[in-house]
TIVO-511342 format. One line per field, with one value per residue: x, y, z of N, C-alpha, C in turn; residue number from 1. Coordinates in nm, 4 decimals, decimal comma. Each point is the difference from the previous one (the first is absolute). Example, Ala and Ser with C-alpha at 12.3 -4.5 7.8 and 13.67 -1.06 7.14 Angstrom:
<atoms>
nx <- [1,3190;-0,0350]
ny <- [-0,5690;0,1050]
nz <- [0,7800;-0,0720]
cax <- [-0,0890;0,0820]
cay <- [0,1190;0,1190]
caz <- [0,0000;0,0060]
cx <- [0,0900;-0,0770]
cy <- [0,1200;0,1090]
cz <- [0,0000;0,0730]
num <- [1;2]
</atoms>
This chain:
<atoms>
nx <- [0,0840;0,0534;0,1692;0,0785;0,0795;0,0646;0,0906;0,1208;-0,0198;0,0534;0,1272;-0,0104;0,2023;-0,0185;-0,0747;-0,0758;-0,0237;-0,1523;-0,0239;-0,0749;-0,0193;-0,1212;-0,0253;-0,1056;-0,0399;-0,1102;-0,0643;0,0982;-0,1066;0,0108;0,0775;-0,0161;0,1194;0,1660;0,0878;0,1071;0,0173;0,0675;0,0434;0,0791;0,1049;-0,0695;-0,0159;-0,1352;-0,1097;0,0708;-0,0570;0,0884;-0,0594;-0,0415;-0,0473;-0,1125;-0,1436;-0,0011;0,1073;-0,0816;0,1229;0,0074;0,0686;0,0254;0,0085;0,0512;-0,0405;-0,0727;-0,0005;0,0189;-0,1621;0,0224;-0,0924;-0,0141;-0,1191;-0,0215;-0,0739;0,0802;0,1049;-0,1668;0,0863;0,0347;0,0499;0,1148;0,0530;0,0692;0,0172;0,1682;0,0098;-0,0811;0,1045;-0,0514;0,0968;0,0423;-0,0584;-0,0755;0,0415;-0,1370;-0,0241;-0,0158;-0,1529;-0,0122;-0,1380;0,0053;-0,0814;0,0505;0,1183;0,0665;0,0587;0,0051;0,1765;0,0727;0,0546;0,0866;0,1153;0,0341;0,1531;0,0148;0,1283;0,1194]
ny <- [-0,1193;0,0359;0,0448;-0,0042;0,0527;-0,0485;0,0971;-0,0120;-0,0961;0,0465;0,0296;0,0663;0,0458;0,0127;0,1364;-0,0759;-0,0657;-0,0197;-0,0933;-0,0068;-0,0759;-0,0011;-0,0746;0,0458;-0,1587;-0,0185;-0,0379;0,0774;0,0393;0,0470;0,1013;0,0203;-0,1113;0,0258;-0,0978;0,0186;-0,0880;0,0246;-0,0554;0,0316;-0,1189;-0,1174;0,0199;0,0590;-0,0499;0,0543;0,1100;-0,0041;-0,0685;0,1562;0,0105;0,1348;-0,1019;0,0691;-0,0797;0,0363;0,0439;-0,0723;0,0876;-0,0993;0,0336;-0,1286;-0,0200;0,0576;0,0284;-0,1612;-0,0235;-0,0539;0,0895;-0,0567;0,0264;-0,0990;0,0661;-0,0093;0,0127;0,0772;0,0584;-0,0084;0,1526;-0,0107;0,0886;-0,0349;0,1206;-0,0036;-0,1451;-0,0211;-0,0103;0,1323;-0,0315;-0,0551;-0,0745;-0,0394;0,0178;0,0744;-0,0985;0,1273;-0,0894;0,0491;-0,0782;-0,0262;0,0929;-0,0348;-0,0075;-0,1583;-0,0053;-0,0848;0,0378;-0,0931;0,1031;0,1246;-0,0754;0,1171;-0,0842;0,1373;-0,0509;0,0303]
nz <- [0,0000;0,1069;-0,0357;0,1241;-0,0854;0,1110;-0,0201;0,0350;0,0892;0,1123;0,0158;0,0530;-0,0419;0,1474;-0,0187;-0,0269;-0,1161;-0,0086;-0,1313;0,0613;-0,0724;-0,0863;-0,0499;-0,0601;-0,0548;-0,1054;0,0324;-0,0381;0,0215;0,1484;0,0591;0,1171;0,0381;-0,0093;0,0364;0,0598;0,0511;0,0625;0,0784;0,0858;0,0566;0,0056;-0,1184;0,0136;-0,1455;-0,0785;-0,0861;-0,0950;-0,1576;-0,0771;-0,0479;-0,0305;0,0030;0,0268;0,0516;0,1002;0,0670;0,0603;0,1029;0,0662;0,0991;0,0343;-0,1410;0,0221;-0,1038;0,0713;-0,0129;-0,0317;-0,0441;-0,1095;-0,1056;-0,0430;-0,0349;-0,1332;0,0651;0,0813;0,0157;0,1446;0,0184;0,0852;-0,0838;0,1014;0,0884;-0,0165;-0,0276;0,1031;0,0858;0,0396;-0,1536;0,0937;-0,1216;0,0474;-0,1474;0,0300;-0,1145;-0,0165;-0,0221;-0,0267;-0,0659;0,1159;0,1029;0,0913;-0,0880;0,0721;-0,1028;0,0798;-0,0310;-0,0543;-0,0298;-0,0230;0,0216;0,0490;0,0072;0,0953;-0,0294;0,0800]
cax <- [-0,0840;0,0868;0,0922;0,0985;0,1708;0,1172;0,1380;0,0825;0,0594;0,1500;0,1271;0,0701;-0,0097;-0,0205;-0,0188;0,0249;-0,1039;-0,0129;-0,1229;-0,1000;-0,1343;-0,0997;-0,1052;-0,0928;-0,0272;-0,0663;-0,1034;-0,0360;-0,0816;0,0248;0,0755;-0,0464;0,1166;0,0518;0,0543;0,0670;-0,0406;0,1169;0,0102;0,0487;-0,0229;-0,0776;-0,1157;-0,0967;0,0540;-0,0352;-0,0526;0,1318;-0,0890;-0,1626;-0,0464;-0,0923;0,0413;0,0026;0,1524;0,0464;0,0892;0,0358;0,1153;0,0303;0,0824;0,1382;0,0585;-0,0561;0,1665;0,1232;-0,0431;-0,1126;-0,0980;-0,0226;-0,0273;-0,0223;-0,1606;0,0301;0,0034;-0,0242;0,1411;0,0178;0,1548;0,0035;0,1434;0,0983;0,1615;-0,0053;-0,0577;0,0615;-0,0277;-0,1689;-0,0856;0,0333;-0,1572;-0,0323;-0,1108;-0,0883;-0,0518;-0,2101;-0,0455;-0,1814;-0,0421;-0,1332;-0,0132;-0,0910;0,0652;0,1691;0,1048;0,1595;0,1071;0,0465;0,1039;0,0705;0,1049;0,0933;0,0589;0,0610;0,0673;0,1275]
cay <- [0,1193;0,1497;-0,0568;0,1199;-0,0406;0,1357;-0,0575;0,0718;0,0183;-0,0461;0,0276;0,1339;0,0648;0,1521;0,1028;-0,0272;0,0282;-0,1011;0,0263;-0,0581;0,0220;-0,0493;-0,0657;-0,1064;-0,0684;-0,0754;0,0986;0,1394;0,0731;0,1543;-0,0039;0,1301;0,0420;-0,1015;0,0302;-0,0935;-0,0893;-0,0938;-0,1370;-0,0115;-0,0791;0,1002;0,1182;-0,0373;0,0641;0,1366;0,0678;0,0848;0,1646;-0,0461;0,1218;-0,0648;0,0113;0,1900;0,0546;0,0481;-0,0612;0,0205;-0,0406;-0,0337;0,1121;-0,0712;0,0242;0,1260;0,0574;-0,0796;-0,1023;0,0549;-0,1648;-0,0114;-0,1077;0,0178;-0,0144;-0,0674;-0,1298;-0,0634;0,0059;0,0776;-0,0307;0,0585;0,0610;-0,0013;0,0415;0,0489;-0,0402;0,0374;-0,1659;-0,0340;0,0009;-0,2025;-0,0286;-0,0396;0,1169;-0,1139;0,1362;0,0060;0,0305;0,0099;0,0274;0,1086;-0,0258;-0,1570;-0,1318;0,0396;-0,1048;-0,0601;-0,0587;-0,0617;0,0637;-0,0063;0,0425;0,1259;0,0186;0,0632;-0,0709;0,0020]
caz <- [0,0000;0,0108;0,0380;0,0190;-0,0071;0,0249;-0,0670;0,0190;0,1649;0,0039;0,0812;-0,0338;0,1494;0,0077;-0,0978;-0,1602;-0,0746;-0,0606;-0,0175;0,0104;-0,0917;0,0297;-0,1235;0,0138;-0,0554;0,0158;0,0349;0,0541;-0,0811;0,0070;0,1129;0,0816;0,1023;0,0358;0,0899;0,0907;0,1119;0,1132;0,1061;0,0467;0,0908;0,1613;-0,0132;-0,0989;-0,1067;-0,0401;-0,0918;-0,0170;-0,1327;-0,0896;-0,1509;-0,0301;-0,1818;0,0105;-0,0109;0,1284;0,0630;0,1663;0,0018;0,1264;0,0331;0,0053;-0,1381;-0,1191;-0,0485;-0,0860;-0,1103;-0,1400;-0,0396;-0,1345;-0,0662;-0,1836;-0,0285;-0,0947;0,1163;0,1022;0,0835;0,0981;0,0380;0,0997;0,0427;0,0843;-0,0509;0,1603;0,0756;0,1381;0,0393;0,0601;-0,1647;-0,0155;0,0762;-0,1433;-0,0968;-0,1414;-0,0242;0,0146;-0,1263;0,0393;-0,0991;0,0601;0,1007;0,0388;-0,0780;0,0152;-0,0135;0,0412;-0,0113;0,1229;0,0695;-0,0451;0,0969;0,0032;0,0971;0,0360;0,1282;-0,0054]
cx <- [0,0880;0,0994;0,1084;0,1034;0,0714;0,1408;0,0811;0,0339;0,1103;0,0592;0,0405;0,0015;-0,0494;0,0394;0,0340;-0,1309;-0,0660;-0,1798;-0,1033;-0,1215;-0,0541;-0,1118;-0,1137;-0,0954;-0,1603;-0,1634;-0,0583;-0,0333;0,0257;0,0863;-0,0459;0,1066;0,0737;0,1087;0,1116;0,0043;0,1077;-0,0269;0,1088;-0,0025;-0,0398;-0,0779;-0,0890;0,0436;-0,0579;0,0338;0,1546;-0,0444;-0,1059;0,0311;-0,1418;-0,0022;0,0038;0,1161;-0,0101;0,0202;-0,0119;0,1107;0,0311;0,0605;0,1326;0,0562;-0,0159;0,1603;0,0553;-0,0561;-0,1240;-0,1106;-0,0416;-0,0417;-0,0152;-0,1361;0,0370;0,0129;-0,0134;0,1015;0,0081;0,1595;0,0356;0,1564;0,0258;0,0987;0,0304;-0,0646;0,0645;-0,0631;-0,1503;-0,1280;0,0199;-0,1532;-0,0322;-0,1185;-0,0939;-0,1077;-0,1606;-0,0050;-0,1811;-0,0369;-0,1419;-0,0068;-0,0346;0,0729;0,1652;0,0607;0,1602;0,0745;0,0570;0,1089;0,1355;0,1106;0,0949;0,0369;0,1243;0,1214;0,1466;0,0647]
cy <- [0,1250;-0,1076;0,1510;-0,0420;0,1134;-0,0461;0,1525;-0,0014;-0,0836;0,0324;0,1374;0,1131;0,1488;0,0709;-0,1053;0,0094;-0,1373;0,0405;-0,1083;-0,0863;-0,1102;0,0000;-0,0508;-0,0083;-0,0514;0,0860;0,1312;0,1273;0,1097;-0,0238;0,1181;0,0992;-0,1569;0,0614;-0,0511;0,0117;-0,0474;-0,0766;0,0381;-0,0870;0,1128;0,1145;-0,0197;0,0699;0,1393;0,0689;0,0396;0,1073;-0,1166;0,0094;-0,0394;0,0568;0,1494;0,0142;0,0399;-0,1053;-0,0441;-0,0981;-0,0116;0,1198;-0,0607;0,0231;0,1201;0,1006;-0,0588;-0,0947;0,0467;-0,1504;0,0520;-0,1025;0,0010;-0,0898;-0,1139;-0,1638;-0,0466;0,0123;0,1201;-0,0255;0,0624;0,0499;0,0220;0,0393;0,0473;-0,1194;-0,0513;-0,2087;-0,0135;-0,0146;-0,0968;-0,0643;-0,1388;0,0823;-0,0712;0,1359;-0,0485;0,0644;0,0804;0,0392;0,0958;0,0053;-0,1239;-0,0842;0,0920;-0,1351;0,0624;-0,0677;-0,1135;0,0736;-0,0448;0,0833;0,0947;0,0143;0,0935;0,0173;0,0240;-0,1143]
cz <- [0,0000;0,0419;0,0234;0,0356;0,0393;0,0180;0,0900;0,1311;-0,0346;0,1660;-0,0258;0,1332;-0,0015;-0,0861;-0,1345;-0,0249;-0,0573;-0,0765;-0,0452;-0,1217;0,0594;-0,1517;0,0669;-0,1134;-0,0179;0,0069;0,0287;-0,1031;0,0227;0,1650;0,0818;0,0590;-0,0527;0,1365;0,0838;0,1454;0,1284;0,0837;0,0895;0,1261;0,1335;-0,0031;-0,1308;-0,1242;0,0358;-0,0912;-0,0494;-0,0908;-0,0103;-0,1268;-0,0593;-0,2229;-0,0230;0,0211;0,1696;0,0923;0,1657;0,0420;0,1915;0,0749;0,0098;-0,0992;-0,0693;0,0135;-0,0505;-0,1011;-0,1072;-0,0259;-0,1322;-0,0702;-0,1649;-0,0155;-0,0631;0,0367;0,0646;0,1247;0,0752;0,0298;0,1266;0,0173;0,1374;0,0303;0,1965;0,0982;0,1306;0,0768;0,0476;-0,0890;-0,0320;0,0296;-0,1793;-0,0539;-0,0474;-0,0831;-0,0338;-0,1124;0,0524;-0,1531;0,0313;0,1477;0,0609;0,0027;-0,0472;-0,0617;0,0039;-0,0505;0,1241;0,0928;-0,0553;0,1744;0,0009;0,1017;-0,0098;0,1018;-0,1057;-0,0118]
num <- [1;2;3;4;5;6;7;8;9;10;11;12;13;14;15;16;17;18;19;20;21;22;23;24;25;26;27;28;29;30;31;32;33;34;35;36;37;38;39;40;41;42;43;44;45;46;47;48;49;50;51;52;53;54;55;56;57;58;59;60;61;62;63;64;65;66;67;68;69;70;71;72;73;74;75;76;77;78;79;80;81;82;83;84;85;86;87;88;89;90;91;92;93;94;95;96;97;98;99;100;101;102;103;104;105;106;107;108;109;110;111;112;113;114;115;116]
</atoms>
């Protein structure tokens, strides 16, 4: 039905940089907001960007400055530039899809670990 692929976690130390995508596949007629997502051990997920199909943005107060969220209509694809990142941005990413209110599909999570 909807399938979401995200690609780009890795290892990378402080202040570097890393970026994020995310595809999704299959069923989708129209999108409302896509978005990314964290995990960090010992704490619940929470919200990192948005972006809705209008192009407006929201951005975590932890990150806003150092990341960008972007997408291409074309591909179905949400991206998440990263830059400046700091060891407490260590979490696993997933990303969200909403094709309307009501209804969220999910990536399996993709890992960004931040460490020397």
């Amino acid at each position: 039905q909807v399938q979401l692929v995200e690609s780009g976690g890795g290892l990378v130390q402080p202040g570097g940089s890393l970026t994020l995508s995310c595809a999704a596949s299959g069923n989708i007629f129209s999108i409302n907001a896509m978005g990314w997502y964290r995990q960090a051990p010992g704490k619940q997920r929470e919200l990192v960007a948005t972006i809705t199909s209008g192009g407006v943005t929201n951005y975590a107060d932890s990150v806003k400055g150092r990341f960008t969220i972007s997408k291409d209509n074309g591909k179905n694809a949400v991206y998440l530039q990263m830059n400046i990142l700091k060891p407490e941005d260590t979490a696993l990413y997933y990303c969200n899809v909403r094709p309307y209110i009501g209804i969220d599909y999910w990536g399996k999570g993709t890992l960004v670990t931040v460490s020397s």
